[in-house]
TORKOL-458223 format. One record per residue: x, y, z of N, C-alpha, C in turn; residue in one letter; residue number from 1. Coordinates in steps of 0.2 Angstrom, whole numbers. Example, Ala and Ser with C-alpha at 12.3 -4.5 7.8 and 13.67 -1.06 7.14 Angstrom:
// TORKOL-458223
[[66 -28 39] [62 -22 39] [66 -16 39] A 1]
[[64 -11 35] [68 -5 36] [64 0 39] S 2]
// end
This chain:
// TORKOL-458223
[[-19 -142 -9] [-21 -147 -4] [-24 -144 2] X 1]
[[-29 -146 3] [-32 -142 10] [-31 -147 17] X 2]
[[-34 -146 22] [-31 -150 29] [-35 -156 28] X 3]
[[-41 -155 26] [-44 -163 25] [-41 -168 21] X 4]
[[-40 -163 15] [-36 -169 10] [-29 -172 12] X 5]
[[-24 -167 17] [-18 -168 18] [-21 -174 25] X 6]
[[-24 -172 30] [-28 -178 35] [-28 -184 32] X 7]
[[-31 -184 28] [-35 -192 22] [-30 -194 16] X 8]
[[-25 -192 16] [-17 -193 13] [-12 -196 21] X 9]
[[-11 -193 25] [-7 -196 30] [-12 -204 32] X 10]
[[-16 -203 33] [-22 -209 36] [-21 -213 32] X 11]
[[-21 -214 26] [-21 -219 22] [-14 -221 22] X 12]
[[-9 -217 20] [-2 -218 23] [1 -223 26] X 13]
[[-2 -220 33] [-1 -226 40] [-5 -231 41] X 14]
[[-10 -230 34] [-12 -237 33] [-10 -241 29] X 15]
[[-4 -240 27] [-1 -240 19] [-6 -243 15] X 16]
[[-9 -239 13] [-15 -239 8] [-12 -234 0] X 17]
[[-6 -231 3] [-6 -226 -3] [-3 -228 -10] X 18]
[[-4 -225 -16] [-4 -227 -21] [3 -223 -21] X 19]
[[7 -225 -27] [13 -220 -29] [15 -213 -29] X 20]
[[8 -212 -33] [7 -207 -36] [4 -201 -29] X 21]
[[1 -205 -23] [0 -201 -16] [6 -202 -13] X 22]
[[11 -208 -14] [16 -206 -10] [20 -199 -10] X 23]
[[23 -199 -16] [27 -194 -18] [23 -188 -17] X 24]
[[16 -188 -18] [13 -180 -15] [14 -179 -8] X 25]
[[13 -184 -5] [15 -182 2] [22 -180 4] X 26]
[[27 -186 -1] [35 -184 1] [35 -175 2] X 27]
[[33 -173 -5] [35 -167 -9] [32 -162 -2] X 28]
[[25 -164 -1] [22 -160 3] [28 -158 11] X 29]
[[28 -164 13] [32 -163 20] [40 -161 19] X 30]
[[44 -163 14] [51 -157 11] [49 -151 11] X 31]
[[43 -147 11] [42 -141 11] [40 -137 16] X 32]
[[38 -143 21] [34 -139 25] [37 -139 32] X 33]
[[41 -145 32] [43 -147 41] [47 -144 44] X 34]
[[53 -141 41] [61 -137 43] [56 -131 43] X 35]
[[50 -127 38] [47 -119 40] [45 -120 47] X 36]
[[41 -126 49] [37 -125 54] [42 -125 59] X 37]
[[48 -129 60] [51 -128 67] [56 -120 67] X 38]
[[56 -119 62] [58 -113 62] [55 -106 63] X 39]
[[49 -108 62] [44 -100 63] [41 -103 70] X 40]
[[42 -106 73] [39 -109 79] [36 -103 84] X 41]
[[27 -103 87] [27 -98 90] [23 -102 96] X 42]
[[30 -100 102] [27 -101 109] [21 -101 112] X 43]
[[20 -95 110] [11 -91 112] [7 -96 111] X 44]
[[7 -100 103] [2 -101 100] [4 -109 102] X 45]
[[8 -113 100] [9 -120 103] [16 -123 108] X 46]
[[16 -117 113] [18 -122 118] [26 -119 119] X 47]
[[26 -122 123] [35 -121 127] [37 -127 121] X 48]
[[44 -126 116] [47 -130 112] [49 -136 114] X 49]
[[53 -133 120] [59 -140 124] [55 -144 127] X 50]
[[49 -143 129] [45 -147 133] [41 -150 126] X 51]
[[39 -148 122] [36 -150 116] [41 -157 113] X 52]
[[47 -153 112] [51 -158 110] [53 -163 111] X 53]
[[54 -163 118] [54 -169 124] [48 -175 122] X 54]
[[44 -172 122] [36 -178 122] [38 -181 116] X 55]
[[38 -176 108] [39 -177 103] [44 -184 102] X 56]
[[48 -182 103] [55 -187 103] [52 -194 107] X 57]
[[48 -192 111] [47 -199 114] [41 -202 110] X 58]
[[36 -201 108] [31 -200 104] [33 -204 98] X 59]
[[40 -201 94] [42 -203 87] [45 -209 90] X 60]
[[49 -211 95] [53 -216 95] [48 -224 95] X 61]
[[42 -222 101] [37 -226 100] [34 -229 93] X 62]
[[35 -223 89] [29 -225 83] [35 -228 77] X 63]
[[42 -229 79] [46 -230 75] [47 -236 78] X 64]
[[47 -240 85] [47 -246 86] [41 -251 84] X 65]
[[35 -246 84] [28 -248 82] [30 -251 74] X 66]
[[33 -246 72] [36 -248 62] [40 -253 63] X 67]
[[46 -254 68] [49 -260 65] [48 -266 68] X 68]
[[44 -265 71] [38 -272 73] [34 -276 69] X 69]
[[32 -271 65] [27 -275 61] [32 -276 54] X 70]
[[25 -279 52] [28 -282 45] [26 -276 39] X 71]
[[32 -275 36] [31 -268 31] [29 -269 25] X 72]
[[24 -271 22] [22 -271 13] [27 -268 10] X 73]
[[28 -272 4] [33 -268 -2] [32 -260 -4] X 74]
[[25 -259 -4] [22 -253 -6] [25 -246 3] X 75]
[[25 -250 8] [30 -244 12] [34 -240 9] X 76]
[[40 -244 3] [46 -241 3] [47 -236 -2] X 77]
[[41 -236 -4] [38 -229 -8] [41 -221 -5] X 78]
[[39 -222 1] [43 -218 6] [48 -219 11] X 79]
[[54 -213 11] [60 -217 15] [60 -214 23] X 80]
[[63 -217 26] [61 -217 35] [61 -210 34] X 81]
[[64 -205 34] [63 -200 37] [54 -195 34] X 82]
[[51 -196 29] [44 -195 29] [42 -197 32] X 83]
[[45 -206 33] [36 -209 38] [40 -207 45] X 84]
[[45 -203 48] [45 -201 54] [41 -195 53] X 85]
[[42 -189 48] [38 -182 48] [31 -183 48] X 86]
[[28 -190 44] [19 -191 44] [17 -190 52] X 87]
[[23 -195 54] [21 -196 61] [22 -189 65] X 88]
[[27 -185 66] [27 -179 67] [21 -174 66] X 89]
[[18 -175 61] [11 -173 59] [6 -174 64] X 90]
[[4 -181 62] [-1 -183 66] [1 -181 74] X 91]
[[5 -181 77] [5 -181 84] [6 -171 85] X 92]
[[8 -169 79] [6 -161 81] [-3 -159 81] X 93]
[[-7 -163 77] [-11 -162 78] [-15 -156 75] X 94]
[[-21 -153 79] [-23 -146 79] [-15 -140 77] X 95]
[[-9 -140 83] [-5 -136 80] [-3 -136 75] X 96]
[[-2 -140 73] [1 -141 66] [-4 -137 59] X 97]
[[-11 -139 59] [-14 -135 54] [-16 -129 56] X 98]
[[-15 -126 62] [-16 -119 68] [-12 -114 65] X 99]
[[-7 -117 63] [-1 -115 60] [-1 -112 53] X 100]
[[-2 -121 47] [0 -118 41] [-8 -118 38] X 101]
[[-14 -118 41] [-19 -118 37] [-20 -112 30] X 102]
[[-18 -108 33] [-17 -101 28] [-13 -104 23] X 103]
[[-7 -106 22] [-3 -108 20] [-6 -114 14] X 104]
[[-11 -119 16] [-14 -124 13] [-17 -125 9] X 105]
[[-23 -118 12] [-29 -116 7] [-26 -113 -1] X 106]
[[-32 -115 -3] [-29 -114 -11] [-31 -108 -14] X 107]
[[-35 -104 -8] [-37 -98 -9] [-33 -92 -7] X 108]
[[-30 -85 -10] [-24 -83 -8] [-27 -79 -1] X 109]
[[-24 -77 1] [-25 -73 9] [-28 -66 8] X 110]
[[-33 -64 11] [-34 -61 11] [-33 -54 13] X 111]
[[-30 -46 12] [-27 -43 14] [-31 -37 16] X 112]
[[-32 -34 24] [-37 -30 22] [-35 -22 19] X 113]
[[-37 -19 18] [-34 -11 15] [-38 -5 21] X 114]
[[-33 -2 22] [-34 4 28] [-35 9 22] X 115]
[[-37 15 27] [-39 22 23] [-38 25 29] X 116]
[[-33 31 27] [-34 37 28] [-34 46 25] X 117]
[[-38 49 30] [-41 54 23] [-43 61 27] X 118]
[[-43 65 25] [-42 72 28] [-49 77 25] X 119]
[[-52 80 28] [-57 85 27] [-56 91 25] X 120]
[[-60 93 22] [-56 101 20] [-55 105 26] X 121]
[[-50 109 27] [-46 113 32] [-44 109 37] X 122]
[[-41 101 33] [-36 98 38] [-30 97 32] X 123]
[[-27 97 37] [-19 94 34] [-16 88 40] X 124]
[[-14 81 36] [-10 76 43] [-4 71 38] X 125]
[[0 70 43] [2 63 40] [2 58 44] X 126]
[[5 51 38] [5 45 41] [10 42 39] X 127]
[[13 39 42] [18 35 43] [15 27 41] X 128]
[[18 25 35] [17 17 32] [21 14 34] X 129]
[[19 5 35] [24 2 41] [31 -2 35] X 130]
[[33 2 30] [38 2 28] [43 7 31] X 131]
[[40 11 32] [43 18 34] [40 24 32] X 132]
[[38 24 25] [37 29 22] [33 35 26] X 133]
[[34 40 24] [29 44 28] [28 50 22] X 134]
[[19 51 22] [14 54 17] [10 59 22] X 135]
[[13 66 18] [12 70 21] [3 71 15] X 136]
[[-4 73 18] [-8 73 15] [-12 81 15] X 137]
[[-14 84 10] [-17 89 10] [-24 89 9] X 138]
[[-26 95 11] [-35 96 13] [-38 92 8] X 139]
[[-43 87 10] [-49 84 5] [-45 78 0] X 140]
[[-40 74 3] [-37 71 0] [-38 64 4] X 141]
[[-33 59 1] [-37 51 5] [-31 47 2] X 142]
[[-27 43 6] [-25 36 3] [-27 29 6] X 143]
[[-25 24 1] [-29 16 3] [-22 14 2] X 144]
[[-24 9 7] [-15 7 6] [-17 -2 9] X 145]
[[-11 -6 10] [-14 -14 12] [-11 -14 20] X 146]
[[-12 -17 23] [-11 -15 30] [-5 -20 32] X 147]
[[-2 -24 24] [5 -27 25] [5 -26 18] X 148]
[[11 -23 15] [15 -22 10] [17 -31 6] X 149]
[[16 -33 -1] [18 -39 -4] [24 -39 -4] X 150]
[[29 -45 -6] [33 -47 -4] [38 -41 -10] X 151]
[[35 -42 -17] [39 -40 -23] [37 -30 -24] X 152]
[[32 -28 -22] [29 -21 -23] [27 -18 -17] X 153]
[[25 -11 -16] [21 -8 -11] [17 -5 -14] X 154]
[[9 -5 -14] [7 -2 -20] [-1 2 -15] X 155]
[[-1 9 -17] [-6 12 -12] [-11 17 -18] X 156]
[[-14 19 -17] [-22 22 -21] [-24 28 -18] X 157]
[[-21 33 -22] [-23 42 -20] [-26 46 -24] X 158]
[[-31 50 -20] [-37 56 -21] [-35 62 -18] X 159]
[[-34 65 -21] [-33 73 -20] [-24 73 -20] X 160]
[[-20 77 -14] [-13 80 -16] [-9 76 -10] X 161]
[[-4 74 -10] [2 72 -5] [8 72 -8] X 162]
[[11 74 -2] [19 71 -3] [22 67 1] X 163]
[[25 63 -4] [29 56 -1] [36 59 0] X 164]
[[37 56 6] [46 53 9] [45 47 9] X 165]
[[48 43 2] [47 35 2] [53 30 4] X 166]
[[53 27 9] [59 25 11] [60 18 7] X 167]
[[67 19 5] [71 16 0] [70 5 1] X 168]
[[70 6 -2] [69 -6 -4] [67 -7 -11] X 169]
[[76 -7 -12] [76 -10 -21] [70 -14 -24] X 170]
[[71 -19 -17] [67 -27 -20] [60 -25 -20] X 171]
[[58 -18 -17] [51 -16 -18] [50 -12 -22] X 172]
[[47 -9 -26] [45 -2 -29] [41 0 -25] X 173]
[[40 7 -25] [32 8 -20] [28 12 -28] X 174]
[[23 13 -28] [18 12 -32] [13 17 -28] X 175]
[[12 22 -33] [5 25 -32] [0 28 -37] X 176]
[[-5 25 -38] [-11 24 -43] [-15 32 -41] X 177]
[[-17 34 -45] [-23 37 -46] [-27 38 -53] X 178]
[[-32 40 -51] [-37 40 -58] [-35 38 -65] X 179]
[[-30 44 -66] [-24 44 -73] [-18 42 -74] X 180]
[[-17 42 -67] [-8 40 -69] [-5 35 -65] X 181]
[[2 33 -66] [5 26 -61] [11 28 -62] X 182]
[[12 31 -54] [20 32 -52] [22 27 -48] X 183]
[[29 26 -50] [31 21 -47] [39 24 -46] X 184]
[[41 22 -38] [50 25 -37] [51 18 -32] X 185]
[[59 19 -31] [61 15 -27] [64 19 -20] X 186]
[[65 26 -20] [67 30 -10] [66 36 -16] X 187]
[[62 40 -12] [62 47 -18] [58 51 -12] X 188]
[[59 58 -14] [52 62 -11] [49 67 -18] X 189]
[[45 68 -15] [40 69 -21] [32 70 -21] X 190]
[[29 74 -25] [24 77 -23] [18 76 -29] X 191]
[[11 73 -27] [7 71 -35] [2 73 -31] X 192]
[[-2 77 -35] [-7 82 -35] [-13 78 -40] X 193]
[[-19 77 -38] [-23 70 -42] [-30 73 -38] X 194]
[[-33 79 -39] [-42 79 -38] [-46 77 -42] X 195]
[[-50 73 -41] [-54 73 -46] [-57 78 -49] X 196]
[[-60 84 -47] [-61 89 -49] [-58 94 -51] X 197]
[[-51 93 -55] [-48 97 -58] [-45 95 -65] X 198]
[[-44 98 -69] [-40 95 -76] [-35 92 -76] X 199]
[[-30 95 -71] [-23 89 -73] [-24 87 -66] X 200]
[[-18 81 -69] [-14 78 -64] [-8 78 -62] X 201]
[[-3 83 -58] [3 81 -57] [10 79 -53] X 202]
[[15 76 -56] [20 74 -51] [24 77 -52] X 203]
[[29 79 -48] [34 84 -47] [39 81 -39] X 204]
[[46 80 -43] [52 77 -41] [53 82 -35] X 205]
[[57 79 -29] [62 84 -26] [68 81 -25] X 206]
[[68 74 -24] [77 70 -23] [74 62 -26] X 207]
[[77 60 -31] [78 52 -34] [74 53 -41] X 208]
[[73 47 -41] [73 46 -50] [63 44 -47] X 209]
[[58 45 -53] [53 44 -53] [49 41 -59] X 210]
[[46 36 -61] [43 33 -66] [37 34 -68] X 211]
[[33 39 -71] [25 41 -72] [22 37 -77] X 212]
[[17 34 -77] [14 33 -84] [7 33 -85] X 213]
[[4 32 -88] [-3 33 -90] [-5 26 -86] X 214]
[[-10 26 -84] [-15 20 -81] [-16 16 -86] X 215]
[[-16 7 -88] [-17 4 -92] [-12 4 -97] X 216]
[[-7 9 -98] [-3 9 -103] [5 3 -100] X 217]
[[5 0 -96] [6 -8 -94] [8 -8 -86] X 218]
[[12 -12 -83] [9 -14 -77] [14 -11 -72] X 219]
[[19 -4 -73] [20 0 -71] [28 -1 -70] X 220]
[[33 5 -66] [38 4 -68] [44 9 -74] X 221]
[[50 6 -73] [54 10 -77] [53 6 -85] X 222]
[[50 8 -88] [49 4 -94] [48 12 -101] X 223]
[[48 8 -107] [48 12 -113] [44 19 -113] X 224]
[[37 15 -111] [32 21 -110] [33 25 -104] X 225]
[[37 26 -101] [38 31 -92] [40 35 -95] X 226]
[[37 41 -92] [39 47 -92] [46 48 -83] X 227]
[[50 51 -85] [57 48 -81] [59 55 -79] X 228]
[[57 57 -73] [58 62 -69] [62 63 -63] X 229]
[[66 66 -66] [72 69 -61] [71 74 -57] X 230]
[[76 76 -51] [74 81 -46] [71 88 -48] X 231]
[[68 92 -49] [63 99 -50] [61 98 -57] X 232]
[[61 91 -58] [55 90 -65] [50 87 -62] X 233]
[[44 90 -68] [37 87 -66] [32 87 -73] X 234]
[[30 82 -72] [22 80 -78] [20 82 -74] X 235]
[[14 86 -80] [7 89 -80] [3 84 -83] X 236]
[[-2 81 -84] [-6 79 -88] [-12 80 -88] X 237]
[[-14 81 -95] [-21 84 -97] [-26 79 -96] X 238]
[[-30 80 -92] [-38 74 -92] [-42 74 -99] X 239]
[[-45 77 -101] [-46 80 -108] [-42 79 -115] X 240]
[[-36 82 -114] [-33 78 -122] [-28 73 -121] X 241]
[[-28 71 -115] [-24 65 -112] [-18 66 -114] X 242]
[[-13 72 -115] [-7 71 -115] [-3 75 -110] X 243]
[[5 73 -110] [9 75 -104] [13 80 -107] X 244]
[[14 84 -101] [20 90 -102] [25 89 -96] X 245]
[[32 87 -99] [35 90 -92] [40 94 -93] X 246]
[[41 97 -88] [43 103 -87] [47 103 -82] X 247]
[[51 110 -79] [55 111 -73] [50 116 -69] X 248]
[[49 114 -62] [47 119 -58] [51 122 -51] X 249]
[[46 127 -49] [50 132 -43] [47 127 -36] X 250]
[[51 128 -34] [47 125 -24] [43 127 -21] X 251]
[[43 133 -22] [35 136 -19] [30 133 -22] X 252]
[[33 135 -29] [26 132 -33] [23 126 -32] X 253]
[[26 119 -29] [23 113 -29] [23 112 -22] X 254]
[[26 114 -17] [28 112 -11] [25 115 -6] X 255]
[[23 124 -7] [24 125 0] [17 126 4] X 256]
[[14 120 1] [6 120 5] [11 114 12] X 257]
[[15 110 10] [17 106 14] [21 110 21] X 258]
[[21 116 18] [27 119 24] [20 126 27] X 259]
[[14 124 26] [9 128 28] [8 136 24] X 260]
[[12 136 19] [10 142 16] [6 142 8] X 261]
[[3 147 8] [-6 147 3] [0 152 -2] X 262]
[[2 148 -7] [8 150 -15] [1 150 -21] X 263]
[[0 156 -22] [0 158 -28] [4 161 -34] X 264]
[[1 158 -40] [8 161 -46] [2 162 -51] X 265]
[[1 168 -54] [-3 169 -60] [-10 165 -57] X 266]
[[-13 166 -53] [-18 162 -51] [-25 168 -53] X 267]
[[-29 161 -58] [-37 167 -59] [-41 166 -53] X 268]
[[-46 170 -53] [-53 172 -44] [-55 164 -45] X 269]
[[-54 161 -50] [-57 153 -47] [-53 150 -44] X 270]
[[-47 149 -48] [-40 144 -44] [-40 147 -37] X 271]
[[-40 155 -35] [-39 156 -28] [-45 152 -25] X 272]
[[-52 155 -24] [-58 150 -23] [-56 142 -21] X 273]
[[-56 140 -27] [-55 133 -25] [-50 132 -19] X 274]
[[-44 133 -20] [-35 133 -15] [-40 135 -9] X 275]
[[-44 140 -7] [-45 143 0] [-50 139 2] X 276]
[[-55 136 -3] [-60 132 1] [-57 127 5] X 277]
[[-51 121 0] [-51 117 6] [-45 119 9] X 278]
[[-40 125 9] [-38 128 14] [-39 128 23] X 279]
[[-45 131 22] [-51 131 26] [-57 129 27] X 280]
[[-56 126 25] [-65 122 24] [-69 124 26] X 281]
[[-71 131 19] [-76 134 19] [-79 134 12] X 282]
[[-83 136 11] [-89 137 6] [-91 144 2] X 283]
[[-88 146 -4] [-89 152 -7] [-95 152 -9] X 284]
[[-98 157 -8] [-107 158 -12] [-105 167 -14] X 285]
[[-103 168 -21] [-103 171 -26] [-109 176 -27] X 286]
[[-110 181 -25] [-115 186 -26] [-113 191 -34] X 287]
[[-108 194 -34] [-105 198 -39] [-102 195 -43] X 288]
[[-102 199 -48] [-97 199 -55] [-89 199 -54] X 289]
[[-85 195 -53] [-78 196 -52] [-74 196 -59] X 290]
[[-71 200 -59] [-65 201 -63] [-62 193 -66] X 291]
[[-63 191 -71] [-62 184 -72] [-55 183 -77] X 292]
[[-52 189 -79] [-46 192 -83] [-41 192 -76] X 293]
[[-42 195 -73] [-37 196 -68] [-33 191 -65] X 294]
[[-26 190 -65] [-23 185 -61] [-20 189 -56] X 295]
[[-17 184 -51] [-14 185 -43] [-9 181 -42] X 296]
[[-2 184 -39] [4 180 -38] [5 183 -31] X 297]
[[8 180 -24] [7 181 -18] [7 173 -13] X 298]
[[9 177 -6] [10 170 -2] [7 173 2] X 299]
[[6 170 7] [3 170 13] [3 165 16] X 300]
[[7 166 23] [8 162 27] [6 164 37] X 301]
[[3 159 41] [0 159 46] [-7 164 45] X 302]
[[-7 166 41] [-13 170 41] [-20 167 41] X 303]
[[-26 172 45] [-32 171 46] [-35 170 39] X 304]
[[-42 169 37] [-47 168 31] [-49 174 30] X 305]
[[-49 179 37] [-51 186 36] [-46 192 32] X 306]
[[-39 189 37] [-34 193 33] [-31 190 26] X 307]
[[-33 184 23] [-33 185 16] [-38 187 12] X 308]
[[-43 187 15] [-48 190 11] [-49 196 10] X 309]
[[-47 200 16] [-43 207 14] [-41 209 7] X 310]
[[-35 205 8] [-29 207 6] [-33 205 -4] X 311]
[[-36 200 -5] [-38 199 -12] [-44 203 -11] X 312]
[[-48 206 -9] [-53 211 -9] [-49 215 -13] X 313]
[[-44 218 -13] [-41 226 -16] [-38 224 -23] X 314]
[[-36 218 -25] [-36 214 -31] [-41 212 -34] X 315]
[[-46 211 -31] [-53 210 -38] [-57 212 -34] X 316]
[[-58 218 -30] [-63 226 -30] [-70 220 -28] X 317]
[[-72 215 -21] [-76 213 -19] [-76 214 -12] X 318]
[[-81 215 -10] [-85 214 -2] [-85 207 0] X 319]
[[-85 206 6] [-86 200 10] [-89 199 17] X 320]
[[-93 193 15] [-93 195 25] [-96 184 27] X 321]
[[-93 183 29] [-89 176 35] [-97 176 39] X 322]
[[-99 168 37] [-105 167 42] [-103 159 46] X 323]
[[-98 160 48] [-97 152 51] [-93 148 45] X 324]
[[-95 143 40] [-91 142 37] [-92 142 29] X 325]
[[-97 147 29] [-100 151 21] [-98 158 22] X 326]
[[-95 159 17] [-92 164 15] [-96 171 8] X 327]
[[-97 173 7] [-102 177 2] [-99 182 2] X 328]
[[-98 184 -8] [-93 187 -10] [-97 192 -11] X 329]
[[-97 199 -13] [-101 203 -13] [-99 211 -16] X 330]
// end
């Protein structure tokens, strides 16, 4: 029912014109809605109460002497006194009254709008969600989230790597989608790694229970098809043959870009490349033939672009030299 229709329902009403079958839609309507409105009541928006109340009161008493004056058609009693005082409450609320519930009325649901934030290669930031949670996000990454969380879910849209500290609400899951996969926890910290230009996709526990599952494979949650990850367990999942691996990891290994340190383990001259690019938000322009057999294990932490470049120069036997934010290997 929209405000016109509800308008042209009360109007006929109070001209008792209405049929049965409008009585009862009104009963029904005004049991639902009258005890929310005085309760969510907002000063700002209509007024001082007690002085509202005041007028009101005196308003209803008139329009109920007005009723017991006249003479009441049979079809009146279709409704009992206390609706035809809330019609009347209606009608004298006026513009506040539909100021109020028009959102509530439309049969259209509300529109919610979605924020976005997102990080450039060689930044790192977080954000704090207004449940609480807080997403810590890495270089060249991005989340969409709703700018008010639904009543039964919280459900947010991630590109590239973060970790979640998600603050605990049974009655909520939090939810987060990417390309391949649907995780879902209820307080957990944890960490899902999701580029699009990389093979896998993965999620890795640190504290709480964690529920992964393939995108489309149903509406997400602890259910048959989750893969069910406990604290230093993590799925892999292959983009290519679509299947999952999980496994137990180390903390460096998934964590310690969070805590500013650049962890390598058996890393080839590409994996490094790519991790430094958006490290540093720069750009490799490859001149030479690099060693493509050779892996690299090593950390580095506070360190310059200069002083790691160094440092993997003596591991796969290249030259280099830094032009602002192109780098050329050589």
């Amino acid at each position: 029912m929209n405000e016109q229709e509800l308008r042209s329902l009360i109007d006929k009403y109070l001209k008792e014109e209405c049929s049965e079958q409008e009585s009862q839609l009104l009963e029904s309507f005004i049991n639902s809605y009258q005890s929310d409105f005085i309760e969510h009541w907002n000063e700002e928006t209509l007024g001082k109460k007690k002085e509202f109340k005041d007028q009101l009161f005196q308003d209803i008493r008139n329009k109920i002497n007005e009723d017991n004056s006249a003479s009441i058609p049979k079809r009146a009693s279709l409704l009992n006194r206390s609706v035809r005082i809330a019609a009347s409450i209606i009608i004298i609320l006026g513009a506040a009254f539909f100021a109020y519930f028009l959102p509530q009325l439309s049969n259209e649901p509300e529109e919610i709008a979605w924020e976005l934030t997102k990080t450039e290669l060689g930044q790192k930031r977080f954000v704090t969600l207004k449940d609480g949670t807080i997403v810590h996000l890495n270089a060249g990454s991005s989340i969409e989230y709703p700018s008010e969380f639904s009543p039964d879910k919280r459900s947010i849209i991630l590109n590239g790597e973060a970790y979640f500290d998600v603050a605990k609400d049974p009655a909520r899951p939090f939810q987060i989608k990417t390309n391949d996969l649907l995780t879902t926890v209820l307080g957990t910290k944890f960490n899902i790694r999701a580029y699009e230009d990389e093979k896998t996709t993965e999620v890795a526990v640190v504290s709480g229970k964690v529920s992964v599952q393939k995108i489309g494979s149903s509406q997400g949650g602890f259910t048959a098809d989750s893969e069910i990850l406990l604290p230093t367990e993590m799925v892999i999942y292959s983009k290519s043959s679509q299947d999952t691996e999980k496994r137990n990891f180390e903390y460096m290994e998934i964590f310690a870009w969070k805590d500013k340190i650049i962890y390598f383990k058996n890393a080839d001259i590409h994996e490094i490349l790519q991790k430094l690019e958006r490290w540093y938000g720069i750009t490799f322009l490859v001149n030479s033939e690099l060693d493509e057999d050779k892996d690299f294990s090593g950390r580095f932490q506070n360190k310059s672009l200069e002083s790691v470049l160094e440092g993997l120069s003596f591991v796969f036997n290249f030259q280099f030299e830094i032009n602002d934010k192109i780098v050329t290997l050589k």
